[in-house]
C-alpha positions as CSV (number, residue, x, y, z in Angstrom):
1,X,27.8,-52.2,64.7
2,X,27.4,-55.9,65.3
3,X,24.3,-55.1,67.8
4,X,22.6,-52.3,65.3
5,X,22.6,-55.2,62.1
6,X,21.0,-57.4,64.9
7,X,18.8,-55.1,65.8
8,X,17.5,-54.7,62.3
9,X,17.4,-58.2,61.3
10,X,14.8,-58.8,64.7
11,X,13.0,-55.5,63.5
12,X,12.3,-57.0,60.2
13,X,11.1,-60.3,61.6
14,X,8.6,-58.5,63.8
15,X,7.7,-56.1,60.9
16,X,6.7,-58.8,58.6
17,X,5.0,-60.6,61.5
18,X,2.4,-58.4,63.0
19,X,2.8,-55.3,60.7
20,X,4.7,-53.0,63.2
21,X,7.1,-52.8,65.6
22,X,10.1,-51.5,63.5
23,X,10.9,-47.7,65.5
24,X,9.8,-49.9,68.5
25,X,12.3,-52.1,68.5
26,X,15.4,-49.6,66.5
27,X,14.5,-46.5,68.1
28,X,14.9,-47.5,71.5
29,X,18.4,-49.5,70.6
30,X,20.2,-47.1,68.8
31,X,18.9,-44.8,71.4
32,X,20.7,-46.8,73.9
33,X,23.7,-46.5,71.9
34,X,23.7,-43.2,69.7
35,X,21.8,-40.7,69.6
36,X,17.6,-40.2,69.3
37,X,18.3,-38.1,66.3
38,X,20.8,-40.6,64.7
39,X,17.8,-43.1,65.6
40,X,15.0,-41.4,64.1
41,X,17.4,-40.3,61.4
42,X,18.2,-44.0,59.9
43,X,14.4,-45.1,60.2
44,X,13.1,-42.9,58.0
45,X,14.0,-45.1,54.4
46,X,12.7,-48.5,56.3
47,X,9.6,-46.4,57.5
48,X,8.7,-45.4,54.0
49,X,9.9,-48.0,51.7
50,X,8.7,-51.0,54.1
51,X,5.2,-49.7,54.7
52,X,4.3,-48.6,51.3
53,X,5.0,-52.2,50.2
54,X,2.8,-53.4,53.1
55,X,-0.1,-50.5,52.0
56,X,0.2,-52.0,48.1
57,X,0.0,-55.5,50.0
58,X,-3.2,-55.0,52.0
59,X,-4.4,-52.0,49.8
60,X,-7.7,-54.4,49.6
61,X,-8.1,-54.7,53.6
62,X,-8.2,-50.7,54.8
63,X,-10.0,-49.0,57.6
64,X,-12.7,-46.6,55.4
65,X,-10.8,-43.6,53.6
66,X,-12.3,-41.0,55.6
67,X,-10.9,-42.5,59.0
68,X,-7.6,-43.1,57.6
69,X,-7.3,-39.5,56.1
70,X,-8.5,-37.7,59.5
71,X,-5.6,-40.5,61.4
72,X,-3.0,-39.2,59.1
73,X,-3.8,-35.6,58.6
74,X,-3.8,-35.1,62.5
75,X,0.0,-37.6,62.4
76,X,1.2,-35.1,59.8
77,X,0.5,-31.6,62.4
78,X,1.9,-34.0,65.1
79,X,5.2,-34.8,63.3
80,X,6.1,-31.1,62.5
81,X,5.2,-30.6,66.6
82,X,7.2,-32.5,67.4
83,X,10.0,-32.2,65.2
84,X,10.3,-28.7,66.6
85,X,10.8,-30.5,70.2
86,X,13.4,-32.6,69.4
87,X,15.4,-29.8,67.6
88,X,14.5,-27.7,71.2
89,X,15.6,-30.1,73.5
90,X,18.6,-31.4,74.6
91,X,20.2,-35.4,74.4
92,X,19.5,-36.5,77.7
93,X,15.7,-34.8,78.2
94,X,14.9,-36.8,74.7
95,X,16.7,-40.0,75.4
96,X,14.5,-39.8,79.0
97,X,11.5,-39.2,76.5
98,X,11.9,-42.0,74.6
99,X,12.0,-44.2,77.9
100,X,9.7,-42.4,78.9
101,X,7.5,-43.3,75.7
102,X,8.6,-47.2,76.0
103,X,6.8,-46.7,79.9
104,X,3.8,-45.5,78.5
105,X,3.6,-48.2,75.9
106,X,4.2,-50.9,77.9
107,X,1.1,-50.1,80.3
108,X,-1.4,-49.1,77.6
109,X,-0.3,-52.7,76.2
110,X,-0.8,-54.1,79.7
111,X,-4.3,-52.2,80.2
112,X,-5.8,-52.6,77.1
113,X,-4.9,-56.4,76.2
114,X,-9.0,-57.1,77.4
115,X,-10.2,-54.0,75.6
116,X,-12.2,-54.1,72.8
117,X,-12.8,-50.3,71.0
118,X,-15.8,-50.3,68.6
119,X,-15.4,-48.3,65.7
120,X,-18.4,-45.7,66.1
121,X,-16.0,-44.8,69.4
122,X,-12.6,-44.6,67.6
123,X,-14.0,-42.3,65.2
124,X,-14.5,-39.9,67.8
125,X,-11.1,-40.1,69.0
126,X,-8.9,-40.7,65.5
127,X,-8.1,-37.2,65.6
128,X,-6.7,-36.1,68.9
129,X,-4.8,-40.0,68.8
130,X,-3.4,-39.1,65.4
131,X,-2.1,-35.9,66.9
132,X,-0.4,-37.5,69.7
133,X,0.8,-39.9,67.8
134,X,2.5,-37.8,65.4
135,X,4.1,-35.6,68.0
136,X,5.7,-38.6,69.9
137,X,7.2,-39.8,66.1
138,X,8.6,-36.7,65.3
139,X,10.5,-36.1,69.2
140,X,11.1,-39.6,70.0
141,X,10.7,-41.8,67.1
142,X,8.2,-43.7,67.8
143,X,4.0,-43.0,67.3
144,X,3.2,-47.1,68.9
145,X,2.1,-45.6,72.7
146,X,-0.5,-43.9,70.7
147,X,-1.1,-45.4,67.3
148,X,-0.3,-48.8,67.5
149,X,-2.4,-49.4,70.9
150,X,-5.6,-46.9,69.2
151,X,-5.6,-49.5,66.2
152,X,-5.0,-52.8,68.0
153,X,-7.6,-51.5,70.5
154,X,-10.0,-51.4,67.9
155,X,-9.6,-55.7,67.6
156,X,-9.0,-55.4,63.9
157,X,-8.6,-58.1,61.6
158,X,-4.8,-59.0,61.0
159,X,-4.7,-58.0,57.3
160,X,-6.7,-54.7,57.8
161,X,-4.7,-53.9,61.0
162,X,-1.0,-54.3,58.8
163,X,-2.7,-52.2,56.1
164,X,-4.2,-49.3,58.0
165,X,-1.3,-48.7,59.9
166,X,1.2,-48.9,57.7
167,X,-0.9,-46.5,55.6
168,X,-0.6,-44.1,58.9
169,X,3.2,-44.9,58.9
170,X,3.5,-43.6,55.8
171,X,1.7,-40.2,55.5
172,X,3.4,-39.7,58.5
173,X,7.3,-40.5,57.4
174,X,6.4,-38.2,54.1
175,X,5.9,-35.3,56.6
176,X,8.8,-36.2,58.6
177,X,11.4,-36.3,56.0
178,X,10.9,-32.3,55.1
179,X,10.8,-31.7,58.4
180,X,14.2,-33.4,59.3
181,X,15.8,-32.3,56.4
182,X,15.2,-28.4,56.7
183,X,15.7,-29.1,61.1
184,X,19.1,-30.5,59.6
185,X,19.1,-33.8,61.2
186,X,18.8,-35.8,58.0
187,X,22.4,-35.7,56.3
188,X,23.2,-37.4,52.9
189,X,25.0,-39.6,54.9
190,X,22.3,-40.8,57.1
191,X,19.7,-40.8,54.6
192,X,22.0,-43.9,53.2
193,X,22.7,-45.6,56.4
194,X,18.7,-45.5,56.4
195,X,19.2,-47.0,52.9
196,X,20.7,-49.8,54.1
197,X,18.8,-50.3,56.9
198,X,16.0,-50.8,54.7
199,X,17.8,-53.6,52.8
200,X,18.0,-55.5,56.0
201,X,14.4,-54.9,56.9
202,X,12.6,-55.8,53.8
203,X,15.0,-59.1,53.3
204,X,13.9,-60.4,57.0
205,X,9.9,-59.4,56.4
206,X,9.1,-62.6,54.4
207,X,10.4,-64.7,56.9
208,X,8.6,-62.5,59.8
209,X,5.2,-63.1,57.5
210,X,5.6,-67.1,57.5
211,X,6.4,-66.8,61.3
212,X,3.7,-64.6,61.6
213,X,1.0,-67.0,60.1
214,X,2.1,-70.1,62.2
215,X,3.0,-68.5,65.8
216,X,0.5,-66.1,67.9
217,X,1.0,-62.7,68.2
218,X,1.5,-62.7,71.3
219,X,4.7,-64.2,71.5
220,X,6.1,-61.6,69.5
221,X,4.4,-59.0,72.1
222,X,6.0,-60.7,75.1
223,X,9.1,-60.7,73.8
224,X,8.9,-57.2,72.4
225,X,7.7,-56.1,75.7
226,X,10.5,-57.9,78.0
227,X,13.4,-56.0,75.8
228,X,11.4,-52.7,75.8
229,X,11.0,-53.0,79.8
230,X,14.8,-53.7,79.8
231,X,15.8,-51.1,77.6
232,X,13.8,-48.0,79.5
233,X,15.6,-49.4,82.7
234,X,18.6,-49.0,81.3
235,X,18.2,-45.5,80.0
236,X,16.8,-44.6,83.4
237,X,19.7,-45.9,85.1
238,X,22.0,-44.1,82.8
239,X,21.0,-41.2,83.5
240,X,20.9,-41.4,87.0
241,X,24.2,-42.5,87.4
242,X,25.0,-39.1,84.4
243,X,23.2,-37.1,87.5
């Protein structure tokens, strides 16, 4: 319990920080320690609650309506994709996707960290990237490989980064929550563990914004990348030694 109100309190300091990084950081955890379903399960009130505050923040720095409609459109037919997967598949062949996820992540961070994607290009691509990134939310919790990397590809400026993609992060949850409910993964139970999970999130975010303003991002990207690498070892090793 100790390590999953830990957990949180880091999630929120990244959150409020560089925009993101929330199912990056929980998902992978509680993961490691639960379930997937539990993980995806508890994120859905921070996902929500947390980003609408950031859209209603930023609502005056967005990517152009029309891109941000076709990104969350194609999020929304990703997340009832792969909702369907995580009810088809078993514990173990999701927890291996997840690390499996992290993996991809990582090396997309690593590959694209010179890469500059101009818009006329991402506009061509929002569509087939929203897809993917919705079915990797709804089967392992977390769209970053795909959504995260697409909009910090594109070089944005830091306040219409936080606000485009937290705009994605929500059309995205509002799908997910139907979709989890009628699967029957989201209990009235869970739903108030997310509840609380929220609480933690949103009282860390200011501080995350202050540290945000005064530190570089990448800090929080090397440090977020040394646990995620730690983490998918782990879960690799696990089930190895399962085997």
């Amino acid at each position: 319990m100790l390590i999953t109100l830990i957990t949180l309190l880091a999630a929120g300091i990244v959150k409020g920080a560089i925009g993101s990084g929330v199912p990056v950081i929980v998902v992978p955890i509680l993961t490691m320690l639960y379930d997937v379903k539990l993980a995806i399960a508890v994120l859905v009130a921070p996902n929500l609650f947390s980003n609408a505050l950031q859209v209603w923040q930023y609502r005056r720095h967005l990517l152009p309506l029309r891109f941000l409609a076709a990104f969350s459109l194609a999020g929304g037919l990703g997340i009832v994709l792969g909702t369907w997967g995580l009810v088809a598949f078993s514990a173990e062949t999701l927890s291996l996707g997840v690390a499996c996820a992290i993996v991809l992540y990582l090396i997309i961070k690593l590959a694209r960290r010179q890469m500059a994607l101009p818009f006329h290009i991402a506009q061509r691509m929002v569509i087939p990237v929203g897809l993917l990134a919705g079915m990797l939310q709804g089967a392992a919790g977390m769209s970053a490989p795909a959504s995260v990397t697409f909009l910090n590809a594109m070089q944005l400026e830091r306040r219409v980064y936080i606000g485009s993609i937290s705009v994605f992060f929500v059309a995205i949850t509002c799908v997910q929550i139907p979709a989890l409910v009628s699967a029957r993964i989201l209990t009235v139970e869970l739903f108030c563990f997310s509840v609380l999970a929220l609480i933690v999130i949103v009282a860390t975010m200011p501080l995350g914004a202050r540290l945000g303003k005064q530190l570089p991002h990448r800090w929080f990207d090397n440090l977020i990348m040394l646990l995620l690498a730690g983490i998918a070892g782990k879960i690799f090793i696990d089930t190895l030694i399962a085997n």
